[in-house]
N, C-alpha and C positions, 0 to 999 in steps of 0.2 A: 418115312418108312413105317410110321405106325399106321395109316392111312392105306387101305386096301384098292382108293379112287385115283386111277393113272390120271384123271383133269387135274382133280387134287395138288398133287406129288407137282404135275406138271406148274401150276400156279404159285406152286412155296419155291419152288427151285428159279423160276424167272423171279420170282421178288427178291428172292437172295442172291441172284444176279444184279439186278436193279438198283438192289441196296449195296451190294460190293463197288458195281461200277459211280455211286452217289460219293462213298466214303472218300473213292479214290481220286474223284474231282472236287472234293474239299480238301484231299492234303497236297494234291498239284493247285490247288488255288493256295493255299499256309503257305508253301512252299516260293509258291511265284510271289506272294506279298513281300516275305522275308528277304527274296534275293532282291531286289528293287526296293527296296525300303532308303528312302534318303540318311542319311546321316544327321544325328542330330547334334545342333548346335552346342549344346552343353557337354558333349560329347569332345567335342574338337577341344572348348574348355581346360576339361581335364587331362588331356592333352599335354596341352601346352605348360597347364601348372606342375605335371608330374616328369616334363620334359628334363628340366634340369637332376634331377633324380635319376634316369634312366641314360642318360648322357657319362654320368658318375660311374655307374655300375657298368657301362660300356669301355670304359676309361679303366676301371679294376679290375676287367675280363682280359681287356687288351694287354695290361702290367704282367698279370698270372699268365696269359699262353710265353708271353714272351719271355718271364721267366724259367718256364717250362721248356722250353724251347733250347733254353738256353743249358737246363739242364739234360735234356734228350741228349747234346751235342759232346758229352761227356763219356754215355753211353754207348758199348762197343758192344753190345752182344744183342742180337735180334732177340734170344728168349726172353730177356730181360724188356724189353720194348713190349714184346707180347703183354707179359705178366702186364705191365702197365696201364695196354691197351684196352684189356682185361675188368682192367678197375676204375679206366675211367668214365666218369659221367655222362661230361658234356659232349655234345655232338666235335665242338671247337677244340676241344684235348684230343679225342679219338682222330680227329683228321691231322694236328700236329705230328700225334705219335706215329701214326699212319704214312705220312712222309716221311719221317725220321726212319722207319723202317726199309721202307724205298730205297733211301740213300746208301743206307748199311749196305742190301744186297745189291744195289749195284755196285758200290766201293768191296764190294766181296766177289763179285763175277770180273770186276774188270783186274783185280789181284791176281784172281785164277789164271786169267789170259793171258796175264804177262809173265 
């Protein structure tokens, strides 16, 4: 725009073109390296050596829902499930609670019925 020459104007705007369309086939090329990149060995490695560790804490998540679970089955009042649902964390509590609440209002619609 500072430039009063329409060839001008015209030559800066295809290069800024040229150069847009240049950036955008180096980050679909980043892009395409990244997804196809093999895996590397030392990779798999650590893996394996950090395996038993993640098996443990798999093991201590499964003990915690199940105790949770086991305390949900105590609970009779949906607001109170909420509040819970409310505060918890993990993806794996919210969906325990989540059914826990299910159960209530259906054991609360099928009361009504009869």
């Amino acid at each position: 725009e500072a430039t009063l020459d329409l060839a001008e104007r015209r030559r800066i705007r295809s290069a800024i073109r040229e150069l847009q369309r240049q950036e955008l086939e180096r980050d679909e090329e980043a892009l395409a390296s990244k997804r196809f990149r093999p895996e590397h060995g030392s990779h798999r490695q650590g893996d394996k050596e950090n395996w038993p560790q993640s098996q443990h804490l798999e093991e201590e998540q499964q003990a915690a829902l199940a105790a949770l679970s086991q305390q949900l089955e105590t609970i009779t009042s949906v607001e109170e499930l909420t509040k819970l649902l409310r505060a918890a964390g993990e993806y794996e509590e919210r969906k325990v609670i989540r059914a826990a609440i299910r159960k209530l209002r259906a054991e609360e619609i099928k009361g009504e019925a009869l």
